[in-house]
N, C-alpha and C positions, 0 to 999 in steps of 0.2 A: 535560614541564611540571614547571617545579620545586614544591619539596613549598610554598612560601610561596603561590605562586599557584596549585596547586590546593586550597591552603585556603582561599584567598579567591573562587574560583568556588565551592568547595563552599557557605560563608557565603554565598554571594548567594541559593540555593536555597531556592525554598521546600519546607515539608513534600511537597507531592504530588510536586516534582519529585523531591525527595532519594531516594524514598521507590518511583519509578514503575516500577520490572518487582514491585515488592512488592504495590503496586494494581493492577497489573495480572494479574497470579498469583494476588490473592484474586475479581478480578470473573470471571476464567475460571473460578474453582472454585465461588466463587458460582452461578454460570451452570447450572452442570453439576450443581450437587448441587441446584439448585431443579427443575430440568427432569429429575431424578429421583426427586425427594423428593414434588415438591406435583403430585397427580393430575391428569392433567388441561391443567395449564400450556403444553407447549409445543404441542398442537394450540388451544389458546386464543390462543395470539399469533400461531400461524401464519393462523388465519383472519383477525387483523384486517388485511386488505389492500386495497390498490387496484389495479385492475386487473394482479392479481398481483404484484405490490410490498407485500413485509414494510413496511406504516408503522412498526412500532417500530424496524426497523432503518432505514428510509427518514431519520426523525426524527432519528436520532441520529448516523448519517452527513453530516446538515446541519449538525448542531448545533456536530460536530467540525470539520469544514472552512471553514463560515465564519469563523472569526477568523480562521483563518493566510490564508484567500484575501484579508481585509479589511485583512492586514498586506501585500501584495503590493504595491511601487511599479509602479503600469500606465505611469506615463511613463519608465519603464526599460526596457521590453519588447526595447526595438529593440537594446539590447546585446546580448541576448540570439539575438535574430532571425539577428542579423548573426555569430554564431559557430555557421559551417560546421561546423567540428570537434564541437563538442558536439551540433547538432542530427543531424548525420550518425551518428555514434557510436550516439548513441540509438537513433534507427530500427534500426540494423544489428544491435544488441545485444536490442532488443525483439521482432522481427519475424523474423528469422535467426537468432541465436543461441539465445535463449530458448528458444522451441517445438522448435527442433533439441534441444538439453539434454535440456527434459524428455521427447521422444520417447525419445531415446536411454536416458536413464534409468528410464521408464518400464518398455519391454522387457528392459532388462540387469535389473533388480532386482524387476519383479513378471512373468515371463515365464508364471505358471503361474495369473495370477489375471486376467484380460481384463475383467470390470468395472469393475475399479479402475484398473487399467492404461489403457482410456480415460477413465475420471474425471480422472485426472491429467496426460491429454494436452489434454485440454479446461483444465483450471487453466493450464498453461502456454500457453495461448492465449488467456486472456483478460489482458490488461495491467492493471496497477495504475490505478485514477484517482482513491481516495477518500483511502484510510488512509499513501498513499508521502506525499502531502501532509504528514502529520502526521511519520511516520519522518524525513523530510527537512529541519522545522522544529524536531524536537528535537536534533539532529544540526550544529543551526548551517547548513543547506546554504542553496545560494543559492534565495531564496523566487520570485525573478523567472523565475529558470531553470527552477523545478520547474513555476511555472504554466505558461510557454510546452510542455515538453516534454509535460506530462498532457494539454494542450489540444491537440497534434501526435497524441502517443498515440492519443487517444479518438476523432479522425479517420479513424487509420489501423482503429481496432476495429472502426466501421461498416463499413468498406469492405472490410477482409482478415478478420474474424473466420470468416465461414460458410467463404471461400475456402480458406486455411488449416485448417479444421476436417475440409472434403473431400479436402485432397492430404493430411495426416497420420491423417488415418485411414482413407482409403479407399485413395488413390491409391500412396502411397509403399508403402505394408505390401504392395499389390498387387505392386511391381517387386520387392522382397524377398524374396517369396514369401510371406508373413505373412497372419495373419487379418484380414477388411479388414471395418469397422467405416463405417454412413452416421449423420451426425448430422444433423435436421434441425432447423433454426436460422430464426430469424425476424430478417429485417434489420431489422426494425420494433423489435423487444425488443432487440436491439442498441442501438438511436440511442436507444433511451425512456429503458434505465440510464445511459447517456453525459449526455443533457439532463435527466434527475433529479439523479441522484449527482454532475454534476462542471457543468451550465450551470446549478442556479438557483443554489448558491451560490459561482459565480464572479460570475453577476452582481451575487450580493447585497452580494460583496466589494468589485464594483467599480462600484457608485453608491455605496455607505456610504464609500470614500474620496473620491471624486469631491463628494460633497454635502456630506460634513462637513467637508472643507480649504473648500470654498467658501465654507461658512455661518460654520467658527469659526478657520480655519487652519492650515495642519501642525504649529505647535507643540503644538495643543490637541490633534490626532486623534493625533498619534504622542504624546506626553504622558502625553494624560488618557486618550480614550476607549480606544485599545487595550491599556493593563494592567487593565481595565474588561473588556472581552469575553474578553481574549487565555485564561483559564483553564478558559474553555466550552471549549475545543477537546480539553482532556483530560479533561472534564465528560463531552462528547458521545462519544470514543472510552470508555474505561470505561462507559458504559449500554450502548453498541451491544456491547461484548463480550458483559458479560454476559446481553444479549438474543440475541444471537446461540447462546453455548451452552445457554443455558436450553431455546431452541427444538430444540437436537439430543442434548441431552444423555443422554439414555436410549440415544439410536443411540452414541456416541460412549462412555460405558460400558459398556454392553452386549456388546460387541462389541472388546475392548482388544488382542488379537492382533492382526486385519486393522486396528486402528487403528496400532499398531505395525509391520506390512508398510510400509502406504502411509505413514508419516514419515520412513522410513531414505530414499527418493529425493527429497521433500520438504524432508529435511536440506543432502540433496548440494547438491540443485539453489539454493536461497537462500544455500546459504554459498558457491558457483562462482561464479553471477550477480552476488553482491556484488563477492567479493573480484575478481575478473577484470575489472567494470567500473570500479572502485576506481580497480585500477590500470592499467587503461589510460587513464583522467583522468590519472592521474601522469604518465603518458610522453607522454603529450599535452600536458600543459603547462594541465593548464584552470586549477589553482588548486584548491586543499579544496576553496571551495564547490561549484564547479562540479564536482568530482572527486566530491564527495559525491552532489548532486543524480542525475548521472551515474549511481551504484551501487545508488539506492534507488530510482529510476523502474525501474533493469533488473530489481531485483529482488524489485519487487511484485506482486502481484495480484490481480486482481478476484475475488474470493470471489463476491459478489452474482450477480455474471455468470454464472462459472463454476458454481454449482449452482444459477440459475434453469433453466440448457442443460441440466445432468445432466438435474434432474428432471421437465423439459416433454421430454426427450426418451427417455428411460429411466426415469421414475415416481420416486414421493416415495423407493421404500423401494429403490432400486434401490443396487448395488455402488458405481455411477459417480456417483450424489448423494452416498453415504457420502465418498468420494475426494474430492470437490469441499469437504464439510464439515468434513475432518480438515484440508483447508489451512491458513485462518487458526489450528486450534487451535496448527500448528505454526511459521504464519509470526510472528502475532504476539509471542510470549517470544524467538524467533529475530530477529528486526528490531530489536526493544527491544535485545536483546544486543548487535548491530550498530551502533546507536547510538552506544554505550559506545565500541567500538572505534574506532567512525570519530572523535567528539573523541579518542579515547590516539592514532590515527594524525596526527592535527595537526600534530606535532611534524616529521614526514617533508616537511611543504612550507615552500619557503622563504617567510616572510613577505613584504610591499612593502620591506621595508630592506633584502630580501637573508637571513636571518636564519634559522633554525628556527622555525616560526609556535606558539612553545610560549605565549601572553599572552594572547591573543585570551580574549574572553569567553565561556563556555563554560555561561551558564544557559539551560537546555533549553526557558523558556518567554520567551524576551527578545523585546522589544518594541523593537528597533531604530530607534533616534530617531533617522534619517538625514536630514537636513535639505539 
């Protein structure tokens, strides 16, 4: 991108965007130093829940996904549907690759620590369905894509999650010769964070377009109301961080060497995931957006998931809860950074003229008036 027009994406920005690994680097610390500082705190918001479901986190994971789901064209879908390559890709990179990675990386780099070692084999088995949403709308990626693929995903969680959970930690370490680990999973507490975290507020996305083009028109819904909702979405991610560390943050202080163990695979594993699916989007021909969406589905995930299992199945204060807990602290500043990189990679696809796609609009909270 030449320097005139990223000075006029940079111009188009507003403060939170210009501004967002900055806000998002003080609501983690924030987080972290409330949930060490003020007595009391993080078992206070751990109790307010429903039927084991964080509502402060529950709440704030809606809050952030409903706009980018209510910016999502539903009568696009079928582009989407209808590209074999991308929907195949995904699966394969989700559900085979991923869990392969983090196994492998697990064992090569915490060989001597077995709690955390299945804490983080459980993380890479639960698939992204809340916060890739948001990674993939700051990112420019394609919004139609990311809902179909998180909605594929979240299918495949109910059904291979426990499956999955049994051959990597029981079955495979068994042929190895390895210590073999049972996790017991409830397919129920599967389908409940799926139809929480990712069905009410796609539906909410998708009557709130559906009703409001009816009632006042697409000029007025892409116009008016979504630069209207579109800044909750990084409203709701920022409360959920810092509720999220506030509630671990004694564990995640406390304890800054094994916090340090489990980031170094952590690392590996989100920057392989990305870059690998990146580009193989490239050599497939999907196009940025899709190349994008592609990179940030493979390489999210479900934190909620992943330490509601830890800890209903190894307890609150367990090695394998810690591992599930230190994820986000390291996905999130990691994805954020990813971001950055996937608009500088821009420039690597050919535009519709044939071109270097260096022009395209690059504000991380646009409201796409696609008419």
């Amino acid at each position: 991108m030449n320097s005139t027009a990223e000075s006029g994406v940079v111009g188009r920005l507003s403060t939170l965007d210009r501004l967002l690994p900055l806000w998002i680097l003080a609501a983690m610390l924030l987080g972290l130093l409330a949930g060490r500082v003020v007595p009391g705190l993080g078992p206070a918001l751990d109790t307010v829940q429903i039927d084991g479901i964080s509502l402060p986190i529950a709440v704030g994971l809606l809050v952030m996904m409903y706009p980018v789901l209510a910016k999502v064209r539903y009568d696009r879908l079928d582009t989407v549907t209808s590209d074999r390559r991308l929907l195949l890709s995904s699966l394969v990179l989700n559900w085979v690759v991923g869990p392969a990675l983090m196994f492998a990386l697990a064992w090569l780099l915490l060989p001597d620590l077995p709690e955390y070692r299945t804490g983080l084999i459980i993380v890479g088995l639960a698939r992204c369905i809340a916060m890739v949403i948001i990674w993939n709308d700051l990112a420019c990626g394609d919004r139609e894509a990311a809902a179909v693929l998180v909605a594929l995903n979240s299918v495949f969680q109910v059904v291979a999650f426990g499956a999955l959970g049994w051959f990597y930690l029981a079955v495979l370490p068994g042929w190895l010769g390895l210590p073999q680990t049972e996790l017991a999973v409830s397919g129920w507490d599967i389908a409940r964070s799926v139809l929480i975290f990712l069905g009410v507020p796609l539906l909410a996305g998708y009557l709130t377009r559906r009703l409001g083009e009816r009632a006042r028109g697409r000029d007025w819904y892409e116009n008016r109301f979504l630069p209207r909702v579109g800044p909750l979405a990084l409203y709701g991610l920022l409360f959920t961080i810092v509720v999220l560390f506030a509630l671990q943050g004694e564990r995640i202080t406390s304890r800054p060497w094994d916090v340090a163990r489990i980031a170094l695979p952590l690392l590996v594993y989100f920057a392989a995931m990305w870059a690998g699916s990146f580009a193989l989007g490239r050599a497939l021909g999907l196009g940025y957006e899709r190349s994008t969406t592609l990179a940030f589905t493979a390489a999210g995930n479900n934190f909620e998931l992943a330490i509601a299992v830890a800890i209903a199945t190894f307890g609150l204060t367990s090695g394998q809860a810690l591992a599930g807990v230190v994820g986000p602290l390291i996905e999130v500043p990691v994805l954020v950074g990813l971001v950055y990189v996937a608009l500088w990679a821009r420039r690597l696809f050919p535009a519709p003229g044939g071109r270097p796609d260096d022009d395209r609009d690059g504000d991380l909270t646009r409201t796409r008036g696609e008419g």
